[in-house]
N, C-alpha and C positions, 0 to 999 in steps of 0.2 A: 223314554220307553213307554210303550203303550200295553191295556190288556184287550185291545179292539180285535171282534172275533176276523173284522173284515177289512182288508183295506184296498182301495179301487184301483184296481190298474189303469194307466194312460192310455187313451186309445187315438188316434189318430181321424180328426173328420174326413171327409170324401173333400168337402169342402176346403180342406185347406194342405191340399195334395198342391206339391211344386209344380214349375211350369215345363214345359216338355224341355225347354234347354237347360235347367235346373236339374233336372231326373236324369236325364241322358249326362250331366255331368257327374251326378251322383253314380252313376253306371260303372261309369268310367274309373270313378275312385277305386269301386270294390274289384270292375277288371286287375287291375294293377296294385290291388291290396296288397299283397305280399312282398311288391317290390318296394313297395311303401314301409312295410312293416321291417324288413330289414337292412335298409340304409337307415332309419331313423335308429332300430337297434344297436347296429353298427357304431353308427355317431356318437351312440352313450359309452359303448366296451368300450370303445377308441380315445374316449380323451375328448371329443369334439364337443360334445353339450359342456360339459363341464367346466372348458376351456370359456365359452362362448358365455353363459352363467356368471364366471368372473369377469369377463370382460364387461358384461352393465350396461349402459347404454351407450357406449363408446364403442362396442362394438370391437371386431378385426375383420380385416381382408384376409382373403381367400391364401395370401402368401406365409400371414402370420397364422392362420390358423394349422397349417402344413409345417412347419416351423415348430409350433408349440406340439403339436400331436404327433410328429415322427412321420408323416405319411406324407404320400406325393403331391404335389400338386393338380394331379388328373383327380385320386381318387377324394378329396377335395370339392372339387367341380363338381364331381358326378356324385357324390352324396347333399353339396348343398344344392345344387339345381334341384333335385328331387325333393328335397325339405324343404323349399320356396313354393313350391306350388302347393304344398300342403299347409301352408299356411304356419309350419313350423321355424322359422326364421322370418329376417326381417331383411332389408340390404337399403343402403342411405348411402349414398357416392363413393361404392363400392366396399363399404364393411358391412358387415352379417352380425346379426345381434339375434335372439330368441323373443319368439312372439308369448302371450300368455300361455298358447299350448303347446313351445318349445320350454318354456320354466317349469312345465309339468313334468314332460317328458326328461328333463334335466335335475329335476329337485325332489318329485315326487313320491316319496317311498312305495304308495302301491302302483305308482306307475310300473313304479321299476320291477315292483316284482312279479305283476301280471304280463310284462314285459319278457323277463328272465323266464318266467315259468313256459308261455307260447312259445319263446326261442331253443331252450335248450330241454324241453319237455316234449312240447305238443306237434311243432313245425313238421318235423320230418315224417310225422307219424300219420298226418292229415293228406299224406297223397293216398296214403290207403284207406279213407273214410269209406267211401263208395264198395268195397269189398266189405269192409263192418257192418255198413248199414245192411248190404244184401245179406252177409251168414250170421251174423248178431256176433261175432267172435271180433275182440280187438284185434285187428290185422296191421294197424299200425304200431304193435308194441313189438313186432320186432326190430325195429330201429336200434330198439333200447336194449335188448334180450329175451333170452327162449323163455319165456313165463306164462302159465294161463292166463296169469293176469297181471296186472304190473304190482299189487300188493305182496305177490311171494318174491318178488323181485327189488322191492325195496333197500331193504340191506346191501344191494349187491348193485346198485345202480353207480355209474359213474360220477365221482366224486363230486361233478359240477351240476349234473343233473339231479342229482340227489338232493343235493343245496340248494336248488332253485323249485322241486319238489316241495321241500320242507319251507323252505322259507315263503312258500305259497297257500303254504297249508296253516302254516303259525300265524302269520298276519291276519288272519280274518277269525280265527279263533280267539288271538290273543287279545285283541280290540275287545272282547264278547265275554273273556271269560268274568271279569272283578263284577259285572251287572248279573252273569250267571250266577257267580259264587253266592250272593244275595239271595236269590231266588231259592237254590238249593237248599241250603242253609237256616230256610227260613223254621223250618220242623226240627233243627237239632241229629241229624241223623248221624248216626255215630258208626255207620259200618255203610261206603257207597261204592256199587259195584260199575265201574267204567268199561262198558263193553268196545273193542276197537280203542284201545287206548295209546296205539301211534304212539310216540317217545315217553309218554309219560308227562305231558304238560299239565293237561286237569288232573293227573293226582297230585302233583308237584302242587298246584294250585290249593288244594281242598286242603294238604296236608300241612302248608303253613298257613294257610287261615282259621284253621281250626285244630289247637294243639294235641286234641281227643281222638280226632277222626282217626278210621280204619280204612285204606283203599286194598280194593280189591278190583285188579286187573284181569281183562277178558282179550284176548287175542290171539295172533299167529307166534308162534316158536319165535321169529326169527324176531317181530316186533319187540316182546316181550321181553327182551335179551337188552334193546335199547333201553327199554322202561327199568330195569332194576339197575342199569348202568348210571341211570340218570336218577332215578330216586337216591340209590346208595351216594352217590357221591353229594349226597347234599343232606346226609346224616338222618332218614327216615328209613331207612330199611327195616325196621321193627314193627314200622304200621302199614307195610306192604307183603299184598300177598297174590301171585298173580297164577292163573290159570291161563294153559294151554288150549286152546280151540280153534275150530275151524267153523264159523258158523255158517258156509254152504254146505257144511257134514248133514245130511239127514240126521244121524245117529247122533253128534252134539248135543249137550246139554249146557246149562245155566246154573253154576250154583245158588243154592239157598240161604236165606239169612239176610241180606243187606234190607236197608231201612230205606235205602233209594238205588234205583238204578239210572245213568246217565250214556246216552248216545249221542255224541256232539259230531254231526259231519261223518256219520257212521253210515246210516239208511241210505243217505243217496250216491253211497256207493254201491246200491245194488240194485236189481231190476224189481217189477213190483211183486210176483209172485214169491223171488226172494226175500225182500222186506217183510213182508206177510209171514212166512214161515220163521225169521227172526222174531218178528214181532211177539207171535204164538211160544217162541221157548221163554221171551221175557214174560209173559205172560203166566207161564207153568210155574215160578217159584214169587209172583207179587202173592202179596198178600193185600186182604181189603184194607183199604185207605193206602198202601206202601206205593209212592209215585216212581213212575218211569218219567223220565223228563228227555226229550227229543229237541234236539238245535239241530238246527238247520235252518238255508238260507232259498226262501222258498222265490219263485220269479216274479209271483202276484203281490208281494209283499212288500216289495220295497218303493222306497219315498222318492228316487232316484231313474230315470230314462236309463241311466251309463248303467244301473248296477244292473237291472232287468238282462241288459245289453251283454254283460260281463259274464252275468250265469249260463244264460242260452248257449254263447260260447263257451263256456266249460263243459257244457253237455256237451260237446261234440269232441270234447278231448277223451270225456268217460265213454263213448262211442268210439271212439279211434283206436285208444289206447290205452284205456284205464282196464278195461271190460267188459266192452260190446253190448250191454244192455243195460245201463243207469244210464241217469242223469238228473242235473238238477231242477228238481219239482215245484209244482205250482201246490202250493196249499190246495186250491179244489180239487186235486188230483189224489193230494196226500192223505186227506181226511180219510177219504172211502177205504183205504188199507188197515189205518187203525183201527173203525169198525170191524171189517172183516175180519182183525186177528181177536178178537173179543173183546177189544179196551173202547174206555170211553176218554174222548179229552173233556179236560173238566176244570182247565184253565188253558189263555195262550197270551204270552208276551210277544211284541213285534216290535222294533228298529231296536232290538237290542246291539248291544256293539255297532261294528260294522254290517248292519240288517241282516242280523237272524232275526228269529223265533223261535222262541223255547213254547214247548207243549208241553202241558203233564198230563202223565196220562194215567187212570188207574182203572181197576177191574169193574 
């Protein structure tokens, strides 16, 4: 973990651009991304990476893998032809074995979940991008259900897409939080106010690492309801106390009193004159020296091409179907907001966890 204000994004020279049959292959890839994306998915639901993973370097034919996975032998063919050209299998006198980015795709935990998440999340919701982008409304969330947005719809999402929501959501937080807890923690605050507090994992968090602490929860009704389900059943409901809000309400407010305020994966679920207007109600109850501390997982920021690569794509999911106007930001984008709402950062950690950065911020 670093407290570096700046870290250099990869750029790409003129100079070492591929060659026209190189590019035109690379074309090609992204023509047929999706058919890509879902025979390889497929081959994980199904049995087949898994299958293929045990198998080791020995490999199976096409008949044993049909055999072991309950499926035909066409569908078979036509899922591994497609995974040979991607470089995701291997074939040696006629058995199939997984390359290093079929063991990803077959072993990987965040494979799998940014895998799960575009399949039973984002997929169906991306033929309507092109409508989002023109009226700024997520036009792909009605896939999922009638929601302004897909946050009041939460609770109510389809038992597998929900799963695959949350479990996309926890993974990259959960990496992030034991490095946050430190950070937070460092001042002793004995009462932290979690705005957007989703299931309740950061108070869960704060609340057994510090036997003192007070959380105090800021969200939607329906979230909220998870969050005391989830605290209570793990014997803290006496140092839990959660408020009702909507914070696209004009009229919302922020209670007073806590020693810190924490937004983890909050902000970039909103557009920027939205965050700006949050921003200004955390603002209306800090006091001087009391920090706001902001995670987030900015584009400019990370150590990684794939992670850069991962976020860009998820803006298009907060574009399709999360919201119509967030997505995830570039630090130089970010800065000029917290100005605008009156705060100053006055410290930044970066490759925290899974490449956040936590900002604190205070008046």
């Amino acid at each position: 973990m670093t407290t570096s204000t700046k870290a250099p994004e990869k750029t790409r020279k003129q100079g070492s651009e591929p060659t026209a049959v190189e590019a035109r292959a690379e074309a090609q890839r992204i023509a047929f991304g999706p058919m890509l994306f879902q025979a390889c998915w497929i081959m994980q639901r199904r049995g087949l990476m898994d299958a293929l993973s045990k198998s080791g370097t020995h490999g199976l034919t096409r008949e044993e893998l049909a055999q072991v996975c309950g499926i035909s032998a066409y569908a078979v063919m036509v899922l591994t032809d497609m995974a040979l050209t991607a470089n995701v299998l291997w074939i040696n006198e006629g058995r199939l074995g997984l390359t290093k980015v079929g063991v990803m795709l077959a072993t990987d935990e965040m494979t799998r979940v940014n895998m799960d998440f575009t399949g039973d999340v984002c997929y169906e919701g991306m033929h309507f991008l092109d409508e989002a982008l023109t009226t700024g409304k997520p036009a792909g969330l009605k896939v999922l259900g009638d929601w302004p947005t897909v946050y009041q719809g939460l609770a109510h999402l389809p038992q597998q897409v929900r799963k695959s929501w949350f479990d996309f959501d926890h993974y990259y937080s959960d990496h992030s939080f034991p490095p946050a807890l430190e950070i937070v923690f460092k001042d002793g605050p004995r009462t932290i106010m979690d705005v957007g507090g989703n299931t309740g994992k950061w108070a869960l968090s704060c609340l057994r690492f510090d036997p003192e602490v007070r959380m105090l929860v800021v969200d939607l009704p329906g979230q909220l309801r998870e969050v005391e389900k989830n605290v209570t059943a793990a014997g803290f409901k006496d140092r839990l106390t959660t408020v009702a809000a909507d914070m696209l309400d004009p009229t919302s407010k922020l209670p007073e009193g806590a020693d810190a305020i924490w937004m983890s994966q909050f902000l970039d679920c909103f557009g920027e004159a939205e965050i700006v207007a949050i921003l200004r109600k955390a603002r209306a109850v800090l006091r001087p020296g009391t920090p706001l501390y902001i995670m987030e997982t900015f584009i400019d920021r990370q150590r990684f091409e794939a992670a850069s690569f991962c976020l860009a794509a998820t803006s298009l999911y907060f574009t399709a179907t999360a919201n119509g106007n967030s997505r995830m930001y570039r630090a130089e984008h970010f800065a000029p907001l917290v100005k605008e709402a009156g705060l100053r950062i006055v410290k930044e950690y970066d490759d925290v966890g899974q490449g956040h950065s936590i900002w604190r911020c205070e008046l």
